[in-house]
C-alpha positions as CSV (number, residue, x, y, z in Angstrom):
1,X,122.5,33.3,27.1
2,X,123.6,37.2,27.1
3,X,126.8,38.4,28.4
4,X,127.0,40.2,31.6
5,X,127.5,43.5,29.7
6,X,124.4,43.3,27.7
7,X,122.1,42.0,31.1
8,X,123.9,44.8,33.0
9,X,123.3,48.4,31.4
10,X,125.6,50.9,33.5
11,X,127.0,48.3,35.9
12,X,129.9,47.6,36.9
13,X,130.9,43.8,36.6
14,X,133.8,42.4,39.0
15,X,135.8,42.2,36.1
16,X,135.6,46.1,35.5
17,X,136.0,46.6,38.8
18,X,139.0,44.8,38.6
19,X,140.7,46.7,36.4
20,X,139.9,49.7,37.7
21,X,142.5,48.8,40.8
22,X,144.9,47.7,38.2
23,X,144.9,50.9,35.9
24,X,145.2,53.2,39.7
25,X,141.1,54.4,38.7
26,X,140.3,53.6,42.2
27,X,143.6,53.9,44.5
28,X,144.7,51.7,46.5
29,X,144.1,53.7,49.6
30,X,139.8,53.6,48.7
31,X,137.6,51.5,51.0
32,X,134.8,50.5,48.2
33,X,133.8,47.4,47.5
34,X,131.4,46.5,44.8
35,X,127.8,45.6,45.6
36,X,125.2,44.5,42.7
37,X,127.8,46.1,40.3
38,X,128.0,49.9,42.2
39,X,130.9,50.7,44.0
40,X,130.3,51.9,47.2
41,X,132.3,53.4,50.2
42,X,133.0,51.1,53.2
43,X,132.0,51.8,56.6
44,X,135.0,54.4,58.2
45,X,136.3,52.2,61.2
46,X,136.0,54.2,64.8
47,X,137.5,53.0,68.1
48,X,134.5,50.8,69.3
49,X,134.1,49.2,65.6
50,X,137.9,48.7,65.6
51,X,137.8,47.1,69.4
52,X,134.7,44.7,67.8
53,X,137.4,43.6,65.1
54,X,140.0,42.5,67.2
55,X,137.8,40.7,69.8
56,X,136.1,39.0,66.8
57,X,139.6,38.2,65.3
58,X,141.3,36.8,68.6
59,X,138.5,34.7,69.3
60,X,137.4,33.4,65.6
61,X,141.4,32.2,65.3
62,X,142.3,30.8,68.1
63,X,138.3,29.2,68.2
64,X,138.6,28.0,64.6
65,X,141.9,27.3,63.8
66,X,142.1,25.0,61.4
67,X,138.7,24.2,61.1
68,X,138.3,27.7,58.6
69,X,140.1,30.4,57.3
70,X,139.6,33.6,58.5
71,X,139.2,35.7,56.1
72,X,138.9,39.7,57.3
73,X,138.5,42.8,55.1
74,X,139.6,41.1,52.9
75,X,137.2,39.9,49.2
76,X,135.0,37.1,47.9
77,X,133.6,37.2,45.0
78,X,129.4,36.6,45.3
79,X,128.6,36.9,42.0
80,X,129.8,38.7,38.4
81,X,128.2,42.3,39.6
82,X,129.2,41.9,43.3
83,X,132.8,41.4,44.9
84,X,132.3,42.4,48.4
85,X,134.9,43.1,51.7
86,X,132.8,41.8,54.4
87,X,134.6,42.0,57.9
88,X,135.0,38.9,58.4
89,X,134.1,35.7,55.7
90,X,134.6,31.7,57.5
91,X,135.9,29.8,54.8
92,X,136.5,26.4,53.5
93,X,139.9,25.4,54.2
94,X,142.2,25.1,51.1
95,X,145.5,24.1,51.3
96,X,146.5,26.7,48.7
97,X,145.0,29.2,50.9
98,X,142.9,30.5,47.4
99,X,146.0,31.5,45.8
100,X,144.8,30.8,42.5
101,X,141.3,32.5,42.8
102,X,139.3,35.0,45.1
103,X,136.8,32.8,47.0
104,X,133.1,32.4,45.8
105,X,130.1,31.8,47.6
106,X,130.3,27.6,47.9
107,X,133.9,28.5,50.1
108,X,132.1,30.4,52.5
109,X,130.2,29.2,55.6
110,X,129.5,32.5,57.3
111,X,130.0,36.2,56.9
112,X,130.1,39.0,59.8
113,X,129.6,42.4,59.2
114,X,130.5,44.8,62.0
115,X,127.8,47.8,61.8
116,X,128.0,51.3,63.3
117,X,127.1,53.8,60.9
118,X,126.0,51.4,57.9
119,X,123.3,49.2,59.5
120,X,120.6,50.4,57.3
121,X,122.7,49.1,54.4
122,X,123.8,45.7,56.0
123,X,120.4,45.1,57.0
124,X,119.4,45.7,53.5
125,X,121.4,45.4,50.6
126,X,124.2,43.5,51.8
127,X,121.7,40.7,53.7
128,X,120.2,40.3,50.2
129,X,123.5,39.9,47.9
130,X,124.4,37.5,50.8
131,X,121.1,35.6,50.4
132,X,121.2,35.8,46.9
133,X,124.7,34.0,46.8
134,X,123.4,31.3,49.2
135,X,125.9,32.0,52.1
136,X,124.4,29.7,55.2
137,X,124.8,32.0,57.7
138,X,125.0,35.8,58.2
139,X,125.8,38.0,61.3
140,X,125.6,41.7,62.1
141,X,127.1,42.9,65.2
142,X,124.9,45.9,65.7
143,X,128.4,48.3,67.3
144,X,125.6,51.0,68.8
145,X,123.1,48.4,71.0
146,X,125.9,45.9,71.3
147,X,124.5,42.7,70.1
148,X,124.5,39.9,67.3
149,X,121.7,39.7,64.9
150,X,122.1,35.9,63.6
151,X,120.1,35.4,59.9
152,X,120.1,32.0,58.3
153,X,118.0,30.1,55.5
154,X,118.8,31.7,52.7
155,X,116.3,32.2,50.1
156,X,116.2,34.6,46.3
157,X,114.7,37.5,49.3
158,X,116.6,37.2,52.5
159,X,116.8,34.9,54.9
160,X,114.2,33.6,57.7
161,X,113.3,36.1,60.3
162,X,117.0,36.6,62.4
163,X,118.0,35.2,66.0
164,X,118.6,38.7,67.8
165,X,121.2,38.0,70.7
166,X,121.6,40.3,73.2
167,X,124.7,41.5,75.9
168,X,124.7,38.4,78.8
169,X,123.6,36.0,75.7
170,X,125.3,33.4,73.8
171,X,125.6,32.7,70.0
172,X,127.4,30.4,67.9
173,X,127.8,29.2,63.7
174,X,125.5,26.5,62.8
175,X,128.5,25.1,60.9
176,X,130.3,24.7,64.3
177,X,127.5,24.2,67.1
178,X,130.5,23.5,69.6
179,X,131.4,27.0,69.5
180,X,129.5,28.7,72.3
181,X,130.3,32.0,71.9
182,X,129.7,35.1,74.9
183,X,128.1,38.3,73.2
184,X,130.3,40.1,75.9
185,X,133.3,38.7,74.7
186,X,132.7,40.3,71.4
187,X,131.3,43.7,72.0
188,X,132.8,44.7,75.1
């Protein structure tokens, strides 16, 4: 079996990427993330992006509490070329709240990306690293047209055509059908 390095000409692996924070390379202050092993800039958070995140943040807490871990903007790591900061990740519960590792794809049960200007890119790349690393369930919460796009089934590709949920609807996590949530309640 080869090494990363030698299946990964010119990428970056996690491991790289990690030192590059360590060693100041990339500062502190950066949003990147890396994403099939090229960093890349974060989405720029705006007022309505920034209102998104803390209605999604009150309500996935105080919703889930204890049933997850919220994790938000915060990393996972997805695979050796990919250690991503989605918005928000729902996690396996661990009493040592991951102190001893980043959390991998088998900790998470869903990831949320809040999209204004990067869409395009969450539609794309991002659904497929997520797909790729078998997470369950995968939302977008389109910022612009103000509604959830839901994707599940993962498969090497994608996932199965997605559950588009407008204003007035209602959505919730496979993982936690009891949930209801209102699309209003989320995007204003």
């Amino acid at each position: 079996m080869a090494n990363v390095s030698e299946t990964t000409k010119g990428l970056i692996t996690v491991e790289e990427f990690d030192r590059m924070w360590e060693r100041g390379i990339i500062g502190t202050e950066e949003r990147v993330e890396l994403i099939e092993g090229r960093i890349v800039r974060r989405e720029t958070m705006n007022p309505p992006h920034a209102s998104i995140m803390l209605r999604m943040t009150q309500k996935l807490v105080q919703a889930l509490d204890r049933r997850v871990l919220v994790l938000q903007q915060l990393p996972f790591v997805a695979n050796a070329l990919s250690k991503p900061f989605p918005d928000f990740a729902l996690l396996n519960v661990r009493d040592d709240y991951y102190a001893e590792r980043l959390p991998g794809p088998d900790d998470v049960v869903a990831v949320i990306e809040v999209s204004d200007s990067r869409l395009r890119f969450d539609r794309g790349e991002k659904l497929r690293l997520y797909a790729k690393a078998g997470i369950p369930e995968y939302w977008i919460v389109d910022v612009k047209k103000k509604r959830i796009e839901v994707y599940r089934e993962p498969h090497d590709l994608g996932y199965a055509p997605p559950l588009v949920v407008e204003k007035g609807g209602q959505v919730s996590f496979t993982a936690f059908p009891d949930l209801v949530i209102a699309v209003d309640e989320l995007v204003g």
